[in-house]
C-alpha positions as CSV (number, residue, x, y, z in Angstrom):
1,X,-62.2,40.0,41.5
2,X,-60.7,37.3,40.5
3,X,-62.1,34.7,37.5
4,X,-61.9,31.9,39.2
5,X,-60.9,30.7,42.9
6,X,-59.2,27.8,44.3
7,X,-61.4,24.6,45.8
8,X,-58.7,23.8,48.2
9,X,-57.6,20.4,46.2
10,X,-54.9,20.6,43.9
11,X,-56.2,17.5,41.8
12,X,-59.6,19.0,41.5
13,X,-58.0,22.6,40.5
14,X,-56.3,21.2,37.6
15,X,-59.7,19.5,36.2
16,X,-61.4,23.0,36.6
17,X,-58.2,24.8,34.9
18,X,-57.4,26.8,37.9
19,X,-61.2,26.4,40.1
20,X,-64.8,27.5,40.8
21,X,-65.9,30.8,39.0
22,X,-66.7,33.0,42.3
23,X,-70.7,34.3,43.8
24,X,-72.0,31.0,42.1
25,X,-74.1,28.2,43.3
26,X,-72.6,24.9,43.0
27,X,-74.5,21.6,43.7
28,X,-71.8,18.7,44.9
29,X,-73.1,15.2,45.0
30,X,-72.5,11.5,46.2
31,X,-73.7,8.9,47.9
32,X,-73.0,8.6,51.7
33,X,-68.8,7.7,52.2
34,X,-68.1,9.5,49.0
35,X,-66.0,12.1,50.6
36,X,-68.7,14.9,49.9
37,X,-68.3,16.8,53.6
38,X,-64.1,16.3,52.9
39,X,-64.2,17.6,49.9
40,X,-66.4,20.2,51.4
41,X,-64.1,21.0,54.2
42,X,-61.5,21.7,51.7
43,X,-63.0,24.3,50.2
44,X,-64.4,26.0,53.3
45,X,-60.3,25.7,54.9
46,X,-58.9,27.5,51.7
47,X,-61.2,30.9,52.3
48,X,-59.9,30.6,56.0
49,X,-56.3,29.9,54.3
50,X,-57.1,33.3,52.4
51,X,-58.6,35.4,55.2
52,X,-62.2,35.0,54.1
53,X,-65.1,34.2,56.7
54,X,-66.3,30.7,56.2
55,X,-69.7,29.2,57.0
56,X,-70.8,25.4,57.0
57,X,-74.3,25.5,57.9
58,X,-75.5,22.2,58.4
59,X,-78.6,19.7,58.4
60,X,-77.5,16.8,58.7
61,X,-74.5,16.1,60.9
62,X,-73.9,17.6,64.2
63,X,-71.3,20.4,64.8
64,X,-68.9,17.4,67.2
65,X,-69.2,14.9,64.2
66,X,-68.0,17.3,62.1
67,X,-65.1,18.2,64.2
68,X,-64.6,14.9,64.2
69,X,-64.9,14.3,60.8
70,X,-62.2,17.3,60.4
71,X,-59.8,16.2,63.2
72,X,-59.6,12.5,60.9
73,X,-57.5,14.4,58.8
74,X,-55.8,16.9,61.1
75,X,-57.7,20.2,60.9
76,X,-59.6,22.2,63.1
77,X,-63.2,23.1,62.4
78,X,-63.1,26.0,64.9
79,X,-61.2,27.9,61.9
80,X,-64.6,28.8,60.3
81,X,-67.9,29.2,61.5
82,X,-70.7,26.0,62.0
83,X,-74.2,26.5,61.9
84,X,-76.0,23.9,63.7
85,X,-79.7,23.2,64.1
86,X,-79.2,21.6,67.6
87,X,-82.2,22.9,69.5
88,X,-86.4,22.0,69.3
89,X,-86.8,26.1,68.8
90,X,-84.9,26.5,66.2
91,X,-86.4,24.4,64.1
92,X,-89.7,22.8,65.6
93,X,-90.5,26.1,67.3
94,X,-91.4,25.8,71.8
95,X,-93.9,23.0,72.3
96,X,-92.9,20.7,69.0
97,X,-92.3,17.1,69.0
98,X,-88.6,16.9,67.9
99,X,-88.9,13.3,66.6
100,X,-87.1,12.5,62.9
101,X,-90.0,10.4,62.3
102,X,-92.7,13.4,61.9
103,X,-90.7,16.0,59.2
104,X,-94.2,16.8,58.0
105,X,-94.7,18.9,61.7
106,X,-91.1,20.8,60.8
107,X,-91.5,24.4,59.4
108,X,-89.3,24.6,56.0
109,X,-89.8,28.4,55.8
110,X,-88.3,29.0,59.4
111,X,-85.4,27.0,58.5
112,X,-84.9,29.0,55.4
113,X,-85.4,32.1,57.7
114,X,-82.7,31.0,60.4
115,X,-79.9,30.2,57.8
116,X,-81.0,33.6,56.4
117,X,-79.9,34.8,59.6
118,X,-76.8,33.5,60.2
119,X,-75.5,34.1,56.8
120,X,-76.3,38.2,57.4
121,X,-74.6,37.9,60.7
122,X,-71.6,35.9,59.6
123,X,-71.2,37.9,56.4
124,X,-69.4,34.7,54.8
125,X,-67.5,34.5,51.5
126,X,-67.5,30.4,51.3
127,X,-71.2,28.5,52.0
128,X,-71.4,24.8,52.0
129,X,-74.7,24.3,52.8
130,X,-74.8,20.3,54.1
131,X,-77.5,18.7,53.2
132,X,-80.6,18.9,50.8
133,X,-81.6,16.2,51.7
134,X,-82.4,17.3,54.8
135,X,-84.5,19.9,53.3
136,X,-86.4,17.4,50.8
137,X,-87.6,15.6,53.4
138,X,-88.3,18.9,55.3
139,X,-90.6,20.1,52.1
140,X,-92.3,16.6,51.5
141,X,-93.7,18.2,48.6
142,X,-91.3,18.5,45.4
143,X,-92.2,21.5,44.1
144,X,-92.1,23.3,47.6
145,X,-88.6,21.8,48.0
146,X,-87.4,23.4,44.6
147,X,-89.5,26.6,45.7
148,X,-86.9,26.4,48.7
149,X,-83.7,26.2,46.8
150,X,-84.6,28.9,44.4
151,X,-85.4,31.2,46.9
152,X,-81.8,30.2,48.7
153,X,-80.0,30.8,44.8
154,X,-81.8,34.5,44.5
155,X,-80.8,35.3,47.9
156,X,-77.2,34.4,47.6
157,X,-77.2,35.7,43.9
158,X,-77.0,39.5,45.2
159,X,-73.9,38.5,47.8
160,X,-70.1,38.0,47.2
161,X,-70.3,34.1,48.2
162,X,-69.7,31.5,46.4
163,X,-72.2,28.7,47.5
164,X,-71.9,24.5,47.9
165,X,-74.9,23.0,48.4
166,X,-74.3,19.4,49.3
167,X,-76.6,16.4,48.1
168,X,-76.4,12.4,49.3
169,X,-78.8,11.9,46.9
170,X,-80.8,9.7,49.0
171,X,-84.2,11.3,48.4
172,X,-85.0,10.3,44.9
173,X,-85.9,7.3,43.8
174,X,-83.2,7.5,40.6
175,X,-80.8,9.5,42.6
176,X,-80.1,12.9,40.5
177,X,-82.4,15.6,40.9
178,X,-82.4,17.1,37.2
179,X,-84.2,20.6,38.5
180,X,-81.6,20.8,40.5
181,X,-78.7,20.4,38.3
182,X,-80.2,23.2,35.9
183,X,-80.8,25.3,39.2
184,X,-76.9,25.3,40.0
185,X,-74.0,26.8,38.2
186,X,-72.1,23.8,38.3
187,X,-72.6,20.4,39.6
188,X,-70.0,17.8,40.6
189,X,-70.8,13.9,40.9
190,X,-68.5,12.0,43.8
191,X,-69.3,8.2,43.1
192,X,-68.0,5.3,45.6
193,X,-67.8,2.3,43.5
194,X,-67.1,-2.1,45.7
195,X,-65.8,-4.5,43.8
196,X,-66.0,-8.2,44.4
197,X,-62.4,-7.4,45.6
198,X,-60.3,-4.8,47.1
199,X,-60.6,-1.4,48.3
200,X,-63.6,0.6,47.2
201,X,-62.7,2.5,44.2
202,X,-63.7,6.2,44.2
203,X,-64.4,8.4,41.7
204,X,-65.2,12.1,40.4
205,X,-67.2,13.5,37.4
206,X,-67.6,17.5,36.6
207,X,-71.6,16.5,35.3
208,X,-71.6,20.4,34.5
209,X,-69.7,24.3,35.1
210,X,-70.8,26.7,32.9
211,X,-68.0,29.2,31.5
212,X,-65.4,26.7,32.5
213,X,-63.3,24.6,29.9
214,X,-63.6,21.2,32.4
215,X,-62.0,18.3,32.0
216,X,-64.5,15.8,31.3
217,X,-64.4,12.4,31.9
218,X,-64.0,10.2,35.3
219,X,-61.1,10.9,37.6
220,X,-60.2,8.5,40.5
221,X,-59.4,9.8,43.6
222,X,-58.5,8.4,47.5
223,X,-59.8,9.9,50.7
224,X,-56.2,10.2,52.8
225,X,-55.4,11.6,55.8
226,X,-55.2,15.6,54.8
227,X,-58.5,15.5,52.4
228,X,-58.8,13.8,49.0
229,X,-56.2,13.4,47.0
230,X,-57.7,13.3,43.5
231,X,-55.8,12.2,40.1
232,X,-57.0,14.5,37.1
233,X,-57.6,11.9,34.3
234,X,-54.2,12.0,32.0
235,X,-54.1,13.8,28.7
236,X,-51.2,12.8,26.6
237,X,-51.5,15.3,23.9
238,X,-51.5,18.2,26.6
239,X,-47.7,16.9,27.8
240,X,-45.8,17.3,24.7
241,X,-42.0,17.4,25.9
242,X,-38.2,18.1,23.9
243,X,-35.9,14.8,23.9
244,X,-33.2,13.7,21.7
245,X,-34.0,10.9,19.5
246,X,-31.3,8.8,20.4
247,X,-30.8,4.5,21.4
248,X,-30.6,3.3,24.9
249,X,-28.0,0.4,25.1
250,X,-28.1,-2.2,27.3
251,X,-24.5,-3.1,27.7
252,X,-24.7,-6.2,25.9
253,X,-23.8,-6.0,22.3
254,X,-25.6,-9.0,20.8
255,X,-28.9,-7.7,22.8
256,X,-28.2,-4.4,21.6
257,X,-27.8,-5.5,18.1
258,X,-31.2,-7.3,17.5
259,X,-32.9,-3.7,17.8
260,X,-30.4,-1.6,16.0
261,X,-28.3,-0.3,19.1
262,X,-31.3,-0.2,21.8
263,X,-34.8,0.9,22.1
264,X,-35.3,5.0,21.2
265,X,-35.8,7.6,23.8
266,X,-39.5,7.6,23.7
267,X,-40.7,4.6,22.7
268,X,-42.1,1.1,24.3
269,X,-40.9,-2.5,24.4
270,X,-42.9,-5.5,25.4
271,X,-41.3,-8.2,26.7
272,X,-43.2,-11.3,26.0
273,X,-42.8,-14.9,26.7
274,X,-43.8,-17.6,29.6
275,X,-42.3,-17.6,33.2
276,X,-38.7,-18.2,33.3
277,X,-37.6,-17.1,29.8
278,X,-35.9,-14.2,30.8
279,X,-37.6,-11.2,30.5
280,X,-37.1,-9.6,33.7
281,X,-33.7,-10.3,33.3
282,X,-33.3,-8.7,30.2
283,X,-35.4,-5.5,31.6
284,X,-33.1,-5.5,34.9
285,X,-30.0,-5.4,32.2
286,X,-31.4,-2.1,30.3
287,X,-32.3,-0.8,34.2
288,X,-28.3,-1.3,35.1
289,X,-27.0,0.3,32.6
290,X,-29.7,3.2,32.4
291,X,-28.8,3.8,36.0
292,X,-24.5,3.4,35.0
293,X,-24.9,6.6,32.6
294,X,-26.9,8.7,35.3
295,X,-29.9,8.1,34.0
296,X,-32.8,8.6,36.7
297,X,-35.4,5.1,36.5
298,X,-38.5,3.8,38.2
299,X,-39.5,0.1,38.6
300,X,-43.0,-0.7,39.4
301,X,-43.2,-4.2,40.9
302,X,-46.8,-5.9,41.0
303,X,-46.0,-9.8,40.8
304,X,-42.5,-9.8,42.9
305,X,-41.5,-8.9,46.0
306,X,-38.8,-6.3,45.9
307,X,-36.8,-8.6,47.8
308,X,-36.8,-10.7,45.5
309,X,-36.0,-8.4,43.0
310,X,-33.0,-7.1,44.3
311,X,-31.7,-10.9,45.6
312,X,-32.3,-11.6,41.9
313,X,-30.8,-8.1,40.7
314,X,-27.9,-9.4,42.7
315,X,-27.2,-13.1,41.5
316,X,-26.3,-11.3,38.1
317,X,-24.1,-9.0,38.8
318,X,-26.7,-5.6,39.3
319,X,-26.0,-3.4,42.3
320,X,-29.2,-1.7,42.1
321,X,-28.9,-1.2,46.0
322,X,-26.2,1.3,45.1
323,X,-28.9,3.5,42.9
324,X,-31.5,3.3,45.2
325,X,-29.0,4.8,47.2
326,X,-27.5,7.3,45.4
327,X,-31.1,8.2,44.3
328,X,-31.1,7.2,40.6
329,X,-33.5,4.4,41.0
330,X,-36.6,3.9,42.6
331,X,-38.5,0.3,43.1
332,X,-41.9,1.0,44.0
333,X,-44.0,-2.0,45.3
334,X,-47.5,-2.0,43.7
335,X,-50.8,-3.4,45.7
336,X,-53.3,-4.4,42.7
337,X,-55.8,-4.9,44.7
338,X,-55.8,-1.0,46.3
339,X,-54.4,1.0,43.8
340,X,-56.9,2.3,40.8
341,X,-55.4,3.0,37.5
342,X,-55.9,6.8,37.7
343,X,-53.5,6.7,40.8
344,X,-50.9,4.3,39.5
345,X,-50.9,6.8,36.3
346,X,-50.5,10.0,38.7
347,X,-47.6,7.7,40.5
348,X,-46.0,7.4,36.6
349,X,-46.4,11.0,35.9
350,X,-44.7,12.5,39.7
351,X,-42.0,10.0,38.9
352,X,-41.3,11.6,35.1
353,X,-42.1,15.5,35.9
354,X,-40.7,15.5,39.4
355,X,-37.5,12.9,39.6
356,X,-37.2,13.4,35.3
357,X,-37.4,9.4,35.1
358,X,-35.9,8.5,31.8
359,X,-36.7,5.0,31.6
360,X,-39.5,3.4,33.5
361,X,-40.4,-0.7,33.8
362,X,-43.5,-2.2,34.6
363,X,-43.6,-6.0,35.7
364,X,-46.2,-6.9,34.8
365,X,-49.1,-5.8,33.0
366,X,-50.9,-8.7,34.6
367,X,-50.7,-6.7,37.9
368,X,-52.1,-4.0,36.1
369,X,-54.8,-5.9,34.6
370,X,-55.4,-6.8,38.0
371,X,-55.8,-3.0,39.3
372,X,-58.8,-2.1,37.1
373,X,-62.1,-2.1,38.3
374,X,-63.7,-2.7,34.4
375,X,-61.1,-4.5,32.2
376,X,-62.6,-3.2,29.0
377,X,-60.7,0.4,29.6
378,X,-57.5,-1.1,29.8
379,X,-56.1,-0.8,26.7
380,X,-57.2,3.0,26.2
381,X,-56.1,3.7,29.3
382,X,-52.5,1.6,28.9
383,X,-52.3,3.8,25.7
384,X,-53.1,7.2,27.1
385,X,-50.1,6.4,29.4
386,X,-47.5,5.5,26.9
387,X,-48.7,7.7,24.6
388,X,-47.4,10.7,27.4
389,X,-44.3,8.6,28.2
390,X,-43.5,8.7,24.7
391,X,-44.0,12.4,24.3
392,X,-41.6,13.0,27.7
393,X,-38.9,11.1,25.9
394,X,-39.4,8.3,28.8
395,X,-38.2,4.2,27.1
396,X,-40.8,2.6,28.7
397,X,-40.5,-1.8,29.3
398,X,-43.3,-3.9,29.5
399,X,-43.2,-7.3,30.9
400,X,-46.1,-9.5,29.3
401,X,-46.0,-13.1,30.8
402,X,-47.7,-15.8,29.1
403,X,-50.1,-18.2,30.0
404,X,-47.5,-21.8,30.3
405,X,-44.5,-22.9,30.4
406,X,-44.7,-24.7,26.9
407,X,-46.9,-25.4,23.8
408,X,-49.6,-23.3,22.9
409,X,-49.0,-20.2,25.1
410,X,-51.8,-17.5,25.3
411,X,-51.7,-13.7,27.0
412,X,-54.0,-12.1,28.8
413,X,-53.8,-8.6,27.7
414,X,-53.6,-8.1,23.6
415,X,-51.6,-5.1,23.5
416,X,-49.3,-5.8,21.6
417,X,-50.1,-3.4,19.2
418,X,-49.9,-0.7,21.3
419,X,-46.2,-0.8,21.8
420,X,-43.1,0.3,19.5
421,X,-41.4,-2.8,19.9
422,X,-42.0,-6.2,20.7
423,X,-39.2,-8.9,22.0
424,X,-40.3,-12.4,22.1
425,X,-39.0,-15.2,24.1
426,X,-39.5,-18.8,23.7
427,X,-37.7,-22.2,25.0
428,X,-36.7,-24.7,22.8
429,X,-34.8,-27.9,23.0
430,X,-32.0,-29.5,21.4
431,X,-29.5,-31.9,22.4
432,X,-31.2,-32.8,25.6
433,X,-31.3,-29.6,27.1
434,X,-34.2,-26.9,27.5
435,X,-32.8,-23.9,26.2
436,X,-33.7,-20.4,25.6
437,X,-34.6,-18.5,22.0
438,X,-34.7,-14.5,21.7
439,X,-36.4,-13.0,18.2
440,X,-37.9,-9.3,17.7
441,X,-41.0,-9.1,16.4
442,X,-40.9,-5.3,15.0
443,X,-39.9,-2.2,16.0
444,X,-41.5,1.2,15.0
445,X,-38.0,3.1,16.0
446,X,-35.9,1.7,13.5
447,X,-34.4,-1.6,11.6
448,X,-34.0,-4.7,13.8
449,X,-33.1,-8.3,13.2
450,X,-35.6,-10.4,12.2
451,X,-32.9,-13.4,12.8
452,X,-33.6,-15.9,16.2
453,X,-30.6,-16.3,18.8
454,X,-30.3,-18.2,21.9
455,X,-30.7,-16.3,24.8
456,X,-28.6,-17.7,28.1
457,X,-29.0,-16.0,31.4
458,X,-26.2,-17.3,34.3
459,X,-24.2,-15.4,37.2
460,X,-22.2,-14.0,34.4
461,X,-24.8,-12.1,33.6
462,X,-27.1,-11.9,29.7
463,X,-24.9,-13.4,26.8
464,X,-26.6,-13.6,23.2
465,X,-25.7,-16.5,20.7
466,X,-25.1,-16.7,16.9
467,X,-28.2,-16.3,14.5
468,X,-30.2,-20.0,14.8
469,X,-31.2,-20.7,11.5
470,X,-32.9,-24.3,11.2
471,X,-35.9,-24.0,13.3
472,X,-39.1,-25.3,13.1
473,X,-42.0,-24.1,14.8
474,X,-40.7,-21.0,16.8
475,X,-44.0,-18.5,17.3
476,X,-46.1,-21.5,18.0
477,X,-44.5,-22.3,20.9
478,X,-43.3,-25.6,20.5
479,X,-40.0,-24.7,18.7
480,X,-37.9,-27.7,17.3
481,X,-34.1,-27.0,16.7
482,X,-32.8,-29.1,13.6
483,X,-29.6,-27.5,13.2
484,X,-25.9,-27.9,13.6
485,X,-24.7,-27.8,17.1
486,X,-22.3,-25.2,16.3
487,X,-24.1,-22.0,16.9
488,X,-25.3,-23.3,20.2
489,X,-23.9,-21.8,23.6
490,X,-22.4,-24.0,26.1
491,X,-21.6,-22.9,29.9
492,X,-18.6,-20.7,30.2
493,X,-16.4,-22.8,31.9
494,X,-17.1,-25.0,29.2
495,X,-16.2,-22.7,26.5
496,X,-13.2,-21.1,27.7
């Protein structure tokens, strides 16, 4: 026999390492719209998928709602065998009241008897056994309902069946049954979570699965069309990959030059400054020329329209349209508002293990801020991510806006820290005109500047000016030039 078999979801596989150890009795809970008869379904299709019999026995829905239910997502539930309680003499015995209202008149024992039945008859290797609800309010009493589910675990325990007893949880006052967690081999939590905003946010928890090295920890997951489509919670250290350690050039020598030839393979840079000042730009120049040498990328657009990406891609020179083409680039357009950050890391990691993305660009991380359900995780979970781009080899950019246009700027999101290198961008002005100033702050991969330059951005495309050494007042952002005009850049028509 085998040590463990599959659930039917890939996502929930991988945070089992490899599935469900077989002839066990596994409790799966959630509150109602969880995706708990889905998830269910799943498992029940992948015996069918391996020539075992299949039997959903159930309690609380009726056998065309759950065809219904299964239909949502294109499947058939004639593949496997349903076990309804649809009649007043199957449950209530000839001459009962059949109202909902009365479960005190129903007789628990004959409905333990009946599903007794239908399992020897069927002679099924996958149970899902929906719900227990049903059967708590059945019992009435709590210590005849646990009486109940014992006596189903002992007569399972001798069969080759590997059991899911489903649970909405709506028959205690605090939810979780703790009897019944210690009853069941293994016990998985479904939780659907509404924020003030949005779509709901889903999420999984293994509470429990003895003899099983489980992922711990929250995963998100999404009910599509096919089932639900669940994104393990990522693991840098676990994705360790072989790279060169070599620069990444952008093209344009003085940007090169103020972090020693480029950012490394592997590392991150965050450009920060207020709207305006160029840091798209300067992330769309390192995308060209990524994309020029081959180089598979991935943009992940959650302020602009991709539109106006490309219109702006365009104005300086970037044919991006020719990459998207040719395949070397994609520009994915992010919803903050529907995507949850477990997904929109599960999007990161498809685009680096199945296209082998070498350089990937997020604009912004304000977007992403605005994707998480509880901002306090962010940073961890920021870090978990570059910490696996980093071990893939991937040069990750960051686009930070700031809070104004001038004076005191603030950001939202202090992670500066958690990136290799940091670019900073300011305007200044001198001689009448509002100009730009480029500086790097540090850079974990190597020597960089630490001189300031003026930064100008026109159709021509990025140019970067002489060292600007008289100023006053650069990283508060109100920067004052004092110098000689000399070192200033003019127009290029101007300076030809």
């Amino acid at each position: 026999m085998p040590d463990t078999i599959s659930t039917g979801n890939a996502g929930l596989d991988i945070i089992l390492k490899g599935g469900l150890s077989p002839r066990r009795l596994y409790l799966l809970e959630g509150a109602p719209g969880s995706g708990k008869t889905t998830l269910a379904l799943q498992f029940l299709r992948e015996g069918v998928r391996r020539g075992e019999k299949a039997l959903y026995i159930t309690l609380s829905e009726t056998a065309e709602e759950l065809a219904a239910v299964a239909a949502s997502h294109g499947w058939d539930s004639g593949e496997f065998d349903v076990f309804e309680f649809d009649s007043a003499a199957e449950i209530f015995g000839e001459g009962r009241d059949q109202s909902i209202l009365h479960p005190w008149e129903m007789e628990l024992g004959e409905t333990i008897r009946l599903i007794q039945e239908e399992v020897e008859r069927v002679k099924p290797k996958r149970v899902v056994f929906d719900s227990l609800s049903e059967m708590r309010l059945l019992a009435q009493d709590p210590l005849r309902y646990r009486r109940q589910v014992l006596a189903l675990k002992q007569f399972f325990s001798g069969r080759d069946t590997t059991v899911i007893l489903v649970d909405d949880m709506t028959g205690k006052a605090d939810g979780r049954d703790a009897h019944l967690h210690s009853l069941c081999h293994g016990v998985i939590t479904l939780e659907r979570l509404t924020l003030d905003f949005g779509a709901a946010r889903r999420r999984l928890q293994v509470q429990k699965l003895r003899g099983i090295d489980f992922t711990a920890g929250y995963h998100d997951f999404t009910i599509r069309t096919g089932g639900l489509q669940i994104y393990p919670r990522l693991i840098a250290a676990t994705h360790h990959g072989e790279f060169a350690d070599e620069v990444t050039p952008s093209g344009v020598q003085g940007l090169d030059n103020l972090l020693g030839g480029g950012p490394l393979r592997g590392t991150s840079t965050l450009l920060t400054g207020p709207a305006g000042s160029g840091k798209t730009t300067i992330a769309l120049q390192y995308l060209h020329a990524a994309c020029e040498r081959g180089e598979p990328s991935t943009v992940y657009e959650f302020d602009e329209r991709i539109g106006t990406l490309m219109a702006r891609a365009k104005a300086f020179g970037f044919d991006l349209e020719k990459h998207i083409a040719n395949g070397t680039l994609c520009v994915e357009q992010i919803d903050p508002a529907e995507i949850s950050p477990g997904e929109f890391a599960f999007r990161v990691r498809r685009e680096v293990e199945e296209r082998k993305a070498r350089m990937i660009v997020i604009d912004s991380l304000n977007g992403y801020v605005a994707a998480m359900p509880q901002e306090q995780h962010l940073i961890l979970q920021m870090h978990e991510l570059l910490s696996y781009l980093s071990q893939k080899g991937v040069v990750t950019l960051l686009i930070d806006p700031q809070t104004g246009l001038v004076g005191a700027m603030t950001t939202s999101l202090n992670i500066s820290y958690v990136a290799d290198a940091v670019v900073l961008l300011r305007f200044f002005e001198a001689e009448g005109r509002v100009r730009k100033a480029i500086s790097v702050l540090k850079n974990r991969g190597g020597a960089h500047e630490d001189t300031i330059r003026e930064l100008r951005v026109d159709a021509g495309g990025i140019r970067v000016g002489e060292p600007l050494s008289q100023f006053r007042g650069i990283l508060t952002g109100t920067p004052e030039y004092l110098g000689i005009r000399d070192p200033l850049m003019e127009d290029r028509d101007r300076e030809r």
